[in-house]
C-alpha positions as CSV (number, residue, x, y, z in Angstrom):
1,X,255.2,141.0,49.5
2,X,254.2,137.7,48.9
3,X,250.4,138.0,47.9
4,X,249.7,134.0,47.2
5,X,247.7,133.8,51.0
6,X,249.9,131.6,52.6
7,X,251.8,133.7,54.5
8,X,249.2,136.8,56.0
9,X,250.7,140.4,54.8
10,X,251.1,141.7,58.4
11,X,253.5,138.7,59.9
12,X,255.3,139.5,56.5
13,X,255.7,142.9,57.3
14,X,256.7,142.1,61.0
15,X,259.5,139.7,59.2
16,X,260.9,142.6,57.1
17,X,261.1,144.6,60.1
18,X,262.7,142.1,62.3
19,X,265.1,141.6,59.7
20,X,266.7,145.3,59.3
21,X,266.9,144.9,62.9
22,X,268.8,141.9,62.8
23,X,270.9,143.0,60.1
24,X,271.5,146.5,61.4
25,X,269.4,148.9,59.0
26,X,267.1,149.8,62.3
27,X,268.7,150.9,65.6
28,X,268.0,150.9,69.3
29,X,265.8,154.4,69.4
30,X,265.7,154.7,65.4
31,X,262.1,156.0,64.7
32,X,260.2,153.1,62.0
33,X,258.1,154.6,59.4
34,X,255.0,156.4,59.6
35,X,251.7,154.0,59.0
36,X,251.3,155.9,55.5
37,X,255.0,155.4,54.5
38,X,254.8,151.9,55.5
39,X,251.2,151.4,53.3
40,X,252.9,152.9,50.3
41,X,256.4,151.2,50.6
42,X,254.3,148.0,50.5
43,X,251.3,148.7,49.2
44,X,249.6,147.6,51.3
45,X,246.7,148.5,53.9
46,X,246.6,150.8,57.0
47,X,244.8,148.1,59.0
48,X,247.4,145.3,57.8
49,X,250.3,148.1,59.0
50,X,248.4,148.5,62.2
51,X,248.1,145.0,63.3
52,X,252.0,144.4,62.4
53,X,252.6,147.2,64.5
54,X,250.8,146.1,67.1
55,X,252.1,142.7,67.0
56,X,255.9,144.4,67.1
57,X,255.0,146.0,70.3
58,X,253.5,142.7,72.3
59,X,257.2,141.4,71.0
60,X,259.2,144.1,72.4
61,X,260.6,145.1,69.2
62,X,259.5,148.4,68.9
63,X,257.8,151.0,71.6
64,X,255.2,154.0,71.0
65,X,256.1,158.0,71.6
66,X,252.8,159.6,72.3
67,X,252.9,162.4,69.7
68,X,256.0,161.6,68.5
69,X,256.1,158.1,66.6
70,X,257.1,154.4,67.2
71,X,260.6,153.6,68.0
72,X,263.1,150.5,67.9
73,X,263.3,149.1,71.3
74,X,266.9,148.8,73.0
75,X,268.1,145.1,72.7
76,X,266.5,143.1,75.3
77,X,268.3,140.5,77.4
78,X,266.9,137.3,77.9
79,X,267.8,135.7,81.2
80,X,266.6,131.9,82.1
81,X,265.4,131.6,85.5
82,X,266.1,127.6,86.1
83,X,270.1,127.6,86.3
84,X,272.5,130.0,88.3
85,X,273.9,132.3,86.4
86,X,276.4,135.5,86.5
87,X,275.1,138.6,85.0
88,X,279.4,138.9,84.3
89,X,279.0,135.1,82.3
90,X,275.7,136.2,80.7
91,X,277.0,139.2,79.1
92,X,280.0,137.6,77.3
93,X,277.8,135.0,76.0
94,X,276.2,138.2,74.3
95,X,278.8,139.4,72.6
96,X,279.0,142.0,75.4
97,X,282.5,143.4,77.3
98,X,280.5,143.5,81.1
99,X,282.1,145.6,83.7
100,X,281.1,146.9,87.3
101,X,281.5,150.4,89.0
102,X,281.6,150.2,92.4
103,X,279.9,152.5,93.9
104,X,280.1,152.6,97.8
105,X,282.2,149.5,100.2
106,X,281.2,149.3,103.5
107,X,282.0,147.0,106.7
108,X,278.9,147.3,108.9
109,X,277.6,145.3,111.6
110,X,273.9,143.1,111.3
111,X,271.0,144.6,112.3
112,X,267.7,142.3,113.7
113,X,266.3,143.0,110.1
114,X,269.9,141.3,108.2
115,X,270.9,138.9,110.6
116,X,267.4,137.3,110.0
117,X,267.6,137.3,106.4
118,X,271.3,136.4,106.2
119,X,270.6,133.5,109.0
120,X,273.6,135.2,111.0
121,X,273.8,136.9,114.4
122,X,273.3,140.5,115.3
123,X,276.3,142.2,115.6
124,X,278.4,140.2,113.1
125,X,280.5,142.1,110.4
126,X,279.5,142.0,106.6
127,X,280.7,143.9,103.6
128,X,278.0,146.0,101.9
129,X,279.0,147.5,98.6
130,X,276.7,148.9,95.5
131,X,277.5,148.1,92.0
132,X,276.6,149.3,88.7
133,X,276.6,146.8,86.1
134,X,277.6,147.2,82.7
135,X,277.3,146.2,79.4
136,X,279.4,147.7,76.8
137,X,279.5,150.6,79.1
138,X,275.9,151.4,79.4
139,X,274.2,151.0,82.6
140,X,272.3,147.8,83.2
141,X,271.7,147.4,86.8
142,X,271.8,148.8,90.2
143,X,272.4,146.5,93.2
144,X,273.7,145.9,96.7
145,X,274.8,142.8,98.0
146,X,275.7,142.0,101.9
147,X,278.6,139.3,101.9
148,X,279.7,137.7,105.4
149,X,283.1,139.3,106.2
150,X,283.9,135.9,107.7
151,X,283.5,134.2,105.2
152,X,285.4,136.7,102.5
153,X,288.4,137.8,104.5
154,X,290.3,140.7,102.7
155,X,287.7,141.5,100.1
156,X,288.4,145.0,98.6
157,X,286.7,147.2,96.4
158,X,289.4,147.5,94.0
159,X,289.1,143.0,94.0
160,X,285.5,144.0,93.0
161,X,285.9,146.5,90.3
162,X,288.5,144.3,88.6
163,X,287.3,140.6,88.8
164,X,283.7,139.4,89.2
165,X,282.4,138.8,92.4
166,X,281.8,135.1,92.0
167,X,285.1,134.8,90.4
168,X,286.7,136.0,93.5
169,X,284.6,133.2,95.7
170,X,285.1,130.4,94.1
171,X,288.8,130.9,93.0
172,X,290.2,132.7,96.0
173,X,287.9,131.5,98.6
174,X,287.0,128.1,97.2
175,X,283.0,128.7,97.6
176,X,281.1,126.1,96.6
177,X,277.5,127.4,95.6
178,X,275.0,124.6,96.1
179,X,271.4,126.8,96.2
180,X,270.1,130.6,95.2
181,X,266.8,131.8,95.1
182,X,265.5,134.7,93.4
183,X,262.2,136.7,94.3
184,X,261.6,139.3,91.2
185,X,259.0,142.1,91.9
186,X,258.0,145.1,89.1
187,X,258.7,148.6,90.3
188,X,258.6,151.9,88.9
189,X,262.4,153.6,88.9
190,X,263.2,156.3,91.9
191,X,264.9,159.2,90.7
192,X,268.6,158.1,92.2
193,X,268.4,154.5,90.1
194,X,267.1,156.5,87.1
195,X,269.9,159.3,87.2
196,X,272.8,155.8,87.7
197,X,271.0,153.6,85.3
198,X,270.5,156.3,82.7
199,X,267.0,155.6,82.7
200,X,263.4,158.0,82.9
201,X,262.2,157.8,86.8
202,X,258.6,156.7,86.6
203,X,259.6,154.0,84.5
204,X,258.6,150.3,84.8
205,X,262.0,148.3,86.5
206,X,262.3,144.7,87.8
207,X,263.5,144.5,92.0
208,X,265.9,141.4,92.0
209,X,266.3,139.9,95.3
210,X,269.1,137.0,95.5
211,X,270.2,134.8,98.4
212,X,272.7,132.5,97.6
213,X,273.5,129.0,99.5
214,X,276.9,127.3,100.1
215,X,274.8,124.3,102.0
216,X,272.9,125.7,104.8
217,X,274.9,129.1,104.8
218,X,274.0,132.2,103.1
219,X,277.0,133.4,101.7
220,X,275.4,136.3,99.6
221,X,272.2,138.6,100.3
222,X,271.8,141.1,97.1
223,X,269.1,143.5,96.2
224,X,268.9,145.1,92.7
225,X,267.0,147.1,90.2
226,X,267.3,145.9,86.4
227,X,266.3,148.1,83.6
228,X,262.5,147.2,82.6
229,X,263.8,147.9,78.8
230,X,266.8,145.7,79.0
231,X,265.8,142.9,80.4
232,X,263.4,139.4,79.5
233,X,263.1,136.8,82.2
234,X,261.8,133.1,81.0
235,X,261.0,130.3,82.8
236,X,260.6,127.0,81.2
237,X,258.6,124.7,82.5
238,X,259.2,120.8,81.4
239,X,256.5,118.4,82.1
């Protein structure tokens, strides 16, 4: 530790931390140090431990066990709100191998509730399929999307499972995406989307709804849970 004054011994702390977690020396669930192992390691004081600590948490970089300790967090991805993006794109720029497990296809005909929020007309035909995504095998999210079978002639599960889904519209159906808007809402995970996602039911989750525009068509209505531990959304706002 640097005891010169410039630099304040708790953000120097929170920098050695960060950097074993950056550099691999502290995993996703490892448990950090107790306060006393920390004040002796560094010699320094419990109140200067305590406010690094608490300064990790507000970050995201570690979380608290009541009774137990405090914890590395899982690594949290960081998604910008202000361009369209694939969650299939997003994860290779990570580093990550993504991947989807379908797990239900359906044809079924709109109800007043869909055909209003698709813009389409009662009665016609959409696909409805459930997917859990992946990242490097471990769950991510949980969602169902409602595609116009019109639209998507011939889309099969297997199509899904084995090529992303915008993939499949842009190069085998030439879709042109021109608008999506998003409308995020915190939840607390139901039991069924805690036992998929490998997750605690109870636990604090993010509701994704999409609707995505090729012009005035809606060519995809999706609904999804996201982990709350996996997951950072920022918007940046440019004056």
């Amino acid at each position: 530790m640097d005891r010169s004054g410039i630099i304040p011994l708790y953000y120097q702390l929170m920098d050695e931390i960060i950097r074993m977690i950056e550099e691999g020396n502290l995993e996703a669930h490892d448990q950090l140090p107790s306060e006393r192992e920390l004040c002796n390691n560094y010699n320094i004081s419990r109140s200067t431990v305590r406010q690094a600590i608490q300064e990790l948490e507000n970050e995201g970089y570690i979380y608290r066990v009541h009774g137990k300790g405090t914890f590395i967090s899982p690594e949290i991805f960081k998604q910008n709100l202000l361009k369209f993006y694939s969650f299939t794109e997003e994860m290779k720029k990570l580093g990550k191998i993504p991947s989807s497990k379908v797990l239900s296809f359906d044809i079924i005909t709109c109800d007043e509730k869909l055909s209003r929020k698709m813009k389409l007309k009662q009665g016609d035909k959409v696909y409805c399929f459930t997917r859990l995504r992946l990242a490097d095998l471990k769950p991510m999210m949980l969602e169902t999307s409602f595609v116009p079978c019109d639209r998507f002639p011939g889309l099969t599960k297997e199509e899904l499972e084995s090529t992303p889904m915008y993939d499949i519209f842009m190069k085998k159906h030439n879709a042109n995406f021109t608008k999506a808007e998003e409308t995020l809402q915190p939840v607390l995970t139901r039991e069924l989307e805690a036992d998929l996602l490998e997750y605690k039911a109870g636990f604090p989750s993010m509701m994704i709804e999409r609707v995505t525009y090729e012009n005035d068509s809606i060519i995809e209505y999706t609904k999804g849970v996201a982990r709350g531990d996996k997951f950072k959304y920022q918007v940046v706002l440019n004056k």
